[in-house]
N, C-alpha and C positions, 0 to 999 in steps of 0.2 A: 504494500500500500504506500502508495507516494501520498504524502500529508503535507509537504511544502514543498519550494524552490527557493534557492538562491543563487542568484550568476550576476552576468554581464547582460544586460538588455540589450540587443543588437538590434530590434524593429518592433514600432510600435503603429500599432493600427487599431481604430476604436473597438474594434469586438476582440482581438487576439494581441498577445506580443511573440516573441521571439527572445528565449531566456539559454544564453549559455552556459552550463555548470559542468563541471568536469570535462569538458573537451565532448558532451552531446548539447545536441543546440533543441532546444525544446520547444514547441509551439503549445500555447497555453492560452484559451480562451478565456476571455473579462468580459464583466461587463463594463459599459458604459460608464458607472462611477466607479470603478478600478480602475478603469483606465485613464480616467482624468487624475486620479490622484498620482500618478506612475511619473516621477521626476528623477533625473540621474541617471549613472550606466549601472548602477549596482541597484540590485532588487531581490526583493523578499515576497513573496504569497503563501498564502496559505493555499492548500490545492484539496480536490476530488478528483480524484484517479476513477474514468469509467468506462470498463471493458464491456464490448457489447460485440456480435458473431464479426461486423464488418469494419469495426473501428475500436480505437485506442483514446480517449479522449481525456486531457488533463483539462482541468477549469481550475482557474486562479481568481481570489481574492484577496485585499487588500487588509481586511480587516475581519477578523472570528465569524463576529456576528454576521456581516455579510455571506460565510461558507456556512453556517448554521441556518440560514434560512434557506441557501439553497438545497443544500441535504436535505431539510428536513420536507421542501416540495416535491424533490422527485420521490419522495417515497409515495406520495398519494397517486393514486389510478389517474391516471389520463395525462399526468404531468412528468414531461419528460425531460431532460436537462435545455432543450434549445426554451420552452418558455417559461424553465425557472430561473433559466439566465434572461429572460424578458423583463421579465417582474424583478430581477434585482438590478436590471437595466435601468427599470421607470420609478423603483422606491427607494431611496433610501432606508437603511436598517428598521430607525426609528418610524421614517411615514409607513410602510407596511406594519409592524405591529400596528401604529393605529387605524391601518386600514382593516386588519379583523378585529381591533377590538369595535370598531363601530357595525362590522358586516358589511362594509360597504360593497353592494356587488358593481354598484357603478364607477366608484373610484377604481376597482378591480378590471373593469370592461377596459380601459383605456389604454391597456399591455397587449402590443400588437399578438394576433392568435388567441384573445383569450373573448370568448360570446358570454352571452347572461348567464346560459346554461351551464358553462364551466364554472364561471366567477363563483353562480350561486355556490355548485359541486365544492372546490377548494374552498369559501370560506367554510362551508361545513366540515366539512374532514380535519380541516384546521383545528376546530370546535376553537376551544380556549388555549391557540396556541402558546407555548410556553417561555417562548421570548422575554414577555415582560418581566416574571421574575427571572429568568436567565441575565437579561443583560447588568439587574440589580445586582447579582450575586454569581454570576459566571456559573460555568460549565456544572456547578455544584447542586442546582438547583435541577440539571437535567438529569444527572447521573443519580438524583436521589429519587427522583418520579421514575426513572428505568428501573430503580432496586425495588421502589416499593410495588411497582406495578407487576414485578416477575414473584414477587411474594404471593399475588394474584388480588392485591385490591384496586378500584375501580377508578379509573383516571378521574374522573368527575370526582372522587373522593379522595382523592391524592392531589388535586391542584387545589381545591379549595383549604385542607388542611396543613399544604406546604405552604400558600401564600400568609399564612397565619404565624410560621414558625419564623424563627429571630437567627438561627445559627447560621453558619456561610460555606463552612465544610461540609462535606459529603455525608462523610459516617454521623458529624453531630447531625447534621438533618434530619438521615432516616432516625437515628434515634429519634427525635425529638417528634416525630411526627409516627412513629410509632407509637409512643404516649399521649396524643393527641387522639389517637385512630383506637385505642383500648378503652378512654373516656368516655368516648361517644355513644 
């Protein structure tokens, strides 16, 4: 699993760059605000490595939260990396959370490829995506809803009693929110 790059930027174009690390020259697909932010010959992304029957494909972004929401779109049915790289094309990090937490399916419509009928589909599957406290309290918050959820309790009862809990680490989370969940 390739998880980052670091090289020499040799070509920069609005949807891809061209990153050389070790003597291989990489093509690495951005979006549109990674790619704006992309200054200098040395460069850092953070990447998703995606093997599929006819291609290899790395996607690069600039910042977590930007790779955290792409990941977590192509995992929904019908969304596939060319329009979850649209949607972090058209939002930044921040305006997408608030674009599901309002539902908005028309703020949604305006991501080239994406109809009512999808919009509606992805903010639903989103439900109460977990961004918000993610980006409060980083990767801690995700890895603590994947522990408690593999315990077998119910996401709807796992994001309501995590957004409640105070700790910032992993293990204090699940702890703290499995005393929360024995309460109840």
């Amino acid at each position: 699993m390739i998880v980052g790059i670091e090289g020499e930027l040799l070509k920069k174009e609005p949807t891809f760059v061209h990153i050389k690390s070790g003597g291989i020259v990489y093509e690495v697909n951005v979006s549109l605000h990674t790619s704006a932010t992309i200054e200098g010959k040395e460069i850092f992304l953070h990447t998703t490595f995606i093997v599929r029957e006819d291609a290899h494909k790395l996607y690069g972004f600039k910042t977590m939260e930007e790779k955290k929401i792409f990941d977590r779109l192509i995992r929904l049915s019908g969304v596939g990396p060319k329009v979850a790289m649209a949607i972090c094309s058209t939002f930044k990090p921040e305006e997408f959370i608030e674009v599901v937490r309002q539902k908005s399916v028309a703020k949604l419509k305006k991501v080239p490829g994406i109809g009512p009928k999808s919009a509606q589909r992805i903010l639903v599957e989103l439900g109460e995506f977990e961004l918000a406290p993610a980006s409060q309290k980083g990767g801690a918050f995700d890895e603590a809803a994947l522990a408690l959820e593999s315990l077998g309790f119910k996401k709807e009862q796992i994001q309501k009693v995590l957004q409640t809990c105070e700790a910032t680490e992993t293990a204090e989370l699940v702890k703290e929110a499995l005393k929360k969940i024995q309460k109840m």
